[in-house]
N, C-alpha and C positions, 0 to 999 in steps of 0.2 A: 166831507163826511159829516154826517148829521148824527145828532143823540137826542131821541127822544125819552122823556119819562111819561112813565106810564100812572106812578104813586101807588102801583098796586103794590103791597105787602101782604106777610102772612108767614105761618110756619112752614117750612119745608120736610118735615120729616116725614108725613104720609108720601109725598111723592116722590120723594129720594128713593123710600123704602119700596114702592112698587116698582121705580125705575131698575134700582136692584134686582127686584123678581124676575122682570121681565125679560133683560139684558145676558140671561143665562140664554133664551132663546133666539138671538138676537145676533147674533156673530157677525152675522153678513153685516148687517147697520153698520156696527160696531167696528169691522175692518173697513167702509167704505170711510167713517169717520175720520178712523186713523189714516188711509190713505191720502184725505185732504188736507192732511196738516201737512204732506211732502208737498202736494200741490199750488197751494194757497202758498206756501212759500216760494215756490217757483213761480208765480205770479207775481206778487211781494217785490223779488229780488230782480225783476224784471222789468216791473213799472206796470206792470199790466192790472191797473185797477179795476178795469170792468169786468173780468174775468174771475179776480178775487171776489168782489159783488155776489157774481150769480154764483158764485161757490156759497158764499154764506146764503144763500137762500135755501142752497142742493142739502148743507149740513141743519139747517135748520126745519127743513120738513124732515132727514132724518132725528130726529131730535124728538120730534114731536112720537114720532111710532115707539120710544121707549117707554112714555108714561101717559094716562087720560089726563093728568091734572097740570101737562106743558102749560098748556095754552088755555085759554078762555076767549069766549067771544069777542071781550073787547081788546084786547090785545090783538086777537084775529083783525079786528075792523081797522086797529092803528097798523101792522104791518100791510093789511091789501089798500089800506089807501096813500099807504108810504110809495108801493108796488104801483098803482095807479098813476100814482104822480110819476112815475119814472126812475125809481128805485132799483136797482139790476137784484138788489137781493139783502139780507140784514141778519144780524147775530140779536135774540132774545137776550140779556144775560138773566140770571138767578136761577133759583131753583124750581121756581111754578109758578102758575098762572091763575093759580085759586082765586074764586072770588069771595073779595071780605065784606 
């Protein structure tokens, strides 16, 4: 398992607040999310890391459809060239992808 930093920071509250908004429309994202936390565990519990992988890529594009301020370009560029190199799939963490 790799961790990358990105150094991007920033406030989270614009984005939280529309992820809010948006999330009332959003159910279906929203139970597929929940559903991968059963899944991903049974992977986990399993040993089946590659599996887990392209799970966190599956929760992480839905991720992205809750708010416009997920993701920014360059963070796009460091996941698809994570993907490139042979990544099955990766968790963002924080709140957004603003750029400072």
């Amino acid at each position: 398992m790799k961790v990358l930093v990105t150094g991007v920071s920033g406030e989270s509250d614009g984005i939280l607040s529309e992820q809010r908004e948006n999330i009332r429309g959003r159910t279906q994202a929203l139970s597929q999310m929940r559903d991968m936390v059963y899944e991903g565990r049974e992977y986990l519990l399993k040993g089946n890391l590659d599996d887990f992988g392209r799970l966190l890529g599956r929760g992480w594009e839905l991720k992205k459809s809750l708010a416009s301020g997920i993701t920014n370009p360059g963070i796009e560029e460091i996941y698809g060239r994570a993907i490139e190199a042979g990544t099955l799939g990766g968790k963002v963490c924080g709140a957004g992808g603003r750029e400072t």
